[in-house]
C-alpha positions in Angstrom: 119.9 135.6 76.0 117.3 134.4 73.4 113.7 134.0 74.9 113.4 130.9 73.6 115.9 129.0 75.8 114.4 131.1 78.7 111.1 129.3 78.0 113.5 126.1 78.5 114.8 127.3 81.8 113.9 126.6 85.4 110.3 127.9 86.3 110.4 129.9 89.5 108.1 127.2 91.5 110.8 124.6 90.1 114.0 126.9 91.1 112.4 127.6 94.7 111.8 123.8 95.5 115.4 122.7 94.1 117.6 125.7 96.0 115.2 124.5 99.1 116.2 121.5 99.1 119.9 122.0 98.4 119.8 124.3 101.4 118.6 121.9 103.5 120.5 119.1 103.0 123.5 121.4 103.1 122.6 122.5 106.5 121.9 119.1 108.0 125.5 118.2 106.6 127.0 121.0 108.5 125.3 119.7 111.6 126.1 116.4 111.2 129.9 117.0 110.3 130.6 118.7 113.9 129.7 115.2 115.3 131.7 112.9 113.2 135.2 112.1 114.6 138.0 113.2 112.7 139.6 110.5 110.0 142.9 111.0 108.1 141.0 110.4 104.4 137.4 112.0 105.4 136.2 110.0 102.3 132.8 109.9 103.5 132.6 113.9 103.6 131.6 114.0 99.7 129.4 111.3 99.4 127.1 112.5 103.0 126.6 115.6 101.5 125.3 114.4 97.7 123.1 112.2 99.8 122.0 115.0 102.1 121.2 117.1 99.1 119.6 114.6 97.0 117.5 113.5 99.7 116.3 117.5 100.8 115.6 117.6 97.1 113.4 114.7 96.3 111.1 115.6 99.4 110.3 118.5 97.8 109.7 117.5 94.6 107.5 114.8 96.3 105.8 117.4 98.7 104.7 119.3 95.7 103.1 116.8 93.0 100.9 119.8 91.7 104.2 120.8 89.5 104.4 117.1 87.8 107.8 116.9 88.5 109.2 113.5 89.1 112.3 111.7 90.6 114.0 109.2 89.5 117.1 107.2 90.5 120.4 106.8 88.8 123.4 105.0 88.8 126.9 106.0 86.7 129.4 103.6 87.2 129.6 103.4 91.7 128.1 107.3 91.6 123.8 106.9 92.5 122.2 110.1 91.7 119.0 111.2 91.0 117.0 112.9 87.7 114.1 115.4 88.2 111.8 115.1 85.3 109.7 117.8 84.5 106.5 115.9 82.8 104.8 119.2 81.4 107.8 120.2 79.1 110.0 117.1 79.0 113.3 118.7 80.8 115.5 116.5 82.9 117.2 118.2 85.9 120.7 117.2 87.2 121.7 118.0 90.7 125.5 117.7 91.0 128.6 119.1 92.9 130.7 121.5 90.8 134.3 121.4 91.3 136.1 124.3 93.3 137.1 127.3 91.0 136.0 125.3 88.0 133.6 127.3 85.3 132.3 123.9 83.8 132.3 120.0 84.4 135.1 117.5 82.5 133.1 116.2 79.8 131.3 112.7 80.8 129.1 110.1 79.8 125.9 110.6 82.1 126.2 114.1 81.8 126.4 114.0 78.4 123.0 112.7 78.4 121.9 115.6 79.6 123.4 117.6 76.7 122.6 115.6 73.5 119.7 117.0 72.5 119.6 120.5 73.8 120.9 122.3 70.6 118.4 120.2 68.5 115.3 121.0 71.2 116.5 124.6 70.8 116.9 124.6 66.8 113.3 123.2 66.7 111.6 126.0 69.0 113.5 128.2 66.5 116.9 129.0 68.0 120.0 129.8 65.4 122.7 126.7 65.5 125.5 129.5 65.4 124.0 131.0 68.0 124.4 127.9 70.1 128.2 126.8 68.8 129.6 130.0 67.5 132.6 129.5 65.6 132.7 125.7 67.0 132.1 123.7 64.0 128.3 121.4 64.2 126.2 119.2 62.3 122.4 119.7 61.4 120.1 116.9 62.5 116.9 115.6 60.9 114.0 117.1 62.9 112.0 114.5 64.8 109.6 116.8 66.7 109.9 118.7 69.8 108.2 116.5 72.3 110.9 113.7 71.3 114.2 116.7 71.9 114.3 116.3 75.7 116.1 119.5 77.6 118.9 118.9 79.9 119.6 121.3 82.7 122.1 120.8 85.5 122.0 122.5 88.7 125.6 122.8 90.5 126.3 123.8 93.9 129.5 124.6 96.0 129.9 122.7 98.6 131.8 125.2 100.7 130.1 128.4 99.8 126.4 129.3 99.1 127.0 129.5 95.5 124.8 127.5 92.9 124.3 127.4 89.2 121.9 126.9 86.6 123.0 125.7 83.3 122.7 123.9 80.0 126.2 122.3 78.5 125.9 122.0 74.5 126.1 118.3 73.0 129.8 118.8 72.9 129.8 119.5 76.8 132.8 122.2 75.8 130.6 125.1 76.9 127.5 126.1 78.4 124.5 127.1 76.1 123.6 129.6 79.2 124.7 129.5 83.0 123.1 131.7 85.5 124.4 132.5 88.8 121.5 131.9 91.3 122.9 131.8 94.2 121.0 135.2 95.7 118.4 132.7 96.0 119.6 130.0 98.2 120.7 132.8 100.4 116.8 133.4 100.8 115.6 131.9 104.8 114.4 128.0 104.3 111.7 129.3 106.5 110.4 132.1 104.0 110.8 130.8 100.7 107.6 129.4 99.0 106.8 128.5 95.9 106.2 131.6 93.5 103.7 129.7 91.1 101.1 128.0 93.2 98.5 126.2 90.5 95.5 124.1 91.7 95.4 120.3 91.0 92.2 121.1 88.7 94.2 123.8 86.6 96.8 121.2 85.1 96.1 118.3 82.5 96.8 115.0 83.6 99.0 112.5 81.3 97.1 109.6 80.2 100.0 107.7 80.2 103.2 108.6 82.8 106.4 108.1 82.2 108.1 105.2 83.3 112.2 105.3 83.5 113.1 102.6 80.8 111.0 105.1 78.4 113.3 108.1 79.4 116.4 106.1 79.4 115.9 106.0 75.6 114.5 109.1 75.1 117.9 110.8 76.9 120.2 108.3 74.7 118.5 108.3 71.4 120.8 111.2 70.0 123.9 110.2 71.8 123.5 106.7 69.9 122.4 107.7 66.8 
């Protein structure tokens, strides 16, 4: 993999909080689920655990302001779900479901927000296009500055086995620009797993101006409308 899009990646602090929380809301499902009565459609089964998770997640984001990670709430059609936004670099984090024995999501609208502007953020720290596409046909775009090329990256999870994902889809969303299997992390005790970057308040620089959501709503779509 280039080092450039590892510099793009999860952070260790960042990876540890996320898997936390994922492994807590899954465990609390499992707990729950033995005392719900049986139904003939169990259509709540899915939706309890997103919530679970998402829920286990943004308390540790919350827990932790020293990373400058912050959560905000989404909606896609009837589907609520939340975006981590990591303030220091500008990456937005996805926490989503991915289907059984599938190796990559059907392409979609809000996850394709997540994916417009990776190859251009990576093109612009220095990364080669046909490194990103390959064969696949792509189109240069005019340069408009790294800090306004936000990085998507989605985090999948089974929901029956301890298996999660770290990825990046390209703009297409035909492929992942890398996905990492990091599941020998969740597996780690909730108990036992801390943060492996642990920064004082007076170390990091505070933005004079945080973002709000309308201002990331357009930074996210800008390429996707263009």
């Amino acid at each position: 993999m280039n080092p450039i899009i590892g510099k793009c990646m999860l952070s260790n602090e960042q990876r540890s909080l996320i898997i936390k929380g994922i492994k807590q809301g899954k465990e609390e499902y499992q707990e729950l689920n033995t005392l719900l009565p049986e139904t003939v459609t169990k259509k709540y089964s899915p939706f309890l655990l997103s919530d679970l998770v998402n829920t286990h997640v943004t308390k540790q984001i919350e827990d932790n302001p020293h990373t400058q990670m912050k959560i905000f709430s989404k909606k896609a059609g009837f589907h609520p779900y939340i975006v981590i936004h990591d303030t220091i670099r500008n990456v937005f984090i996805l926490i989503s479901k991915l289907p059984k024995d599938r190796y990559i999501f059907n392409p979609s609208g809000y996850r394709g927000d997540f994916a417009s502007s990776n190859a251009d953020r990576l093109f612009e720290l220095g990364v080669p296009l046909e490194e990103i596409y390959g064969d696949t046909p792509y189109q240069y775009s005019l340069p408009i500055g790294i800090e306004n090329q936000p990085f998507g990256i989605i985090v999948c999870y089974d929901s029956k086995n301890d298996i999660v994902y770290e990825g990046a889809l390209r703009p297409d969303q035909e492929d992942w620009i890398y996905k990492e299997d990091i599941t020998d992390s969740i597996n780690i005790s909730t108990k036992t797993l801390v943060p492996l970057n642990n920064y004082q308040l007076s170390d990091i620089q505070t933005p004079l101006k945080a973002p709000i959501e309308d201002e990331i709503v357009v930074k996210l779509k800008s390429k996707a409308s263009s």
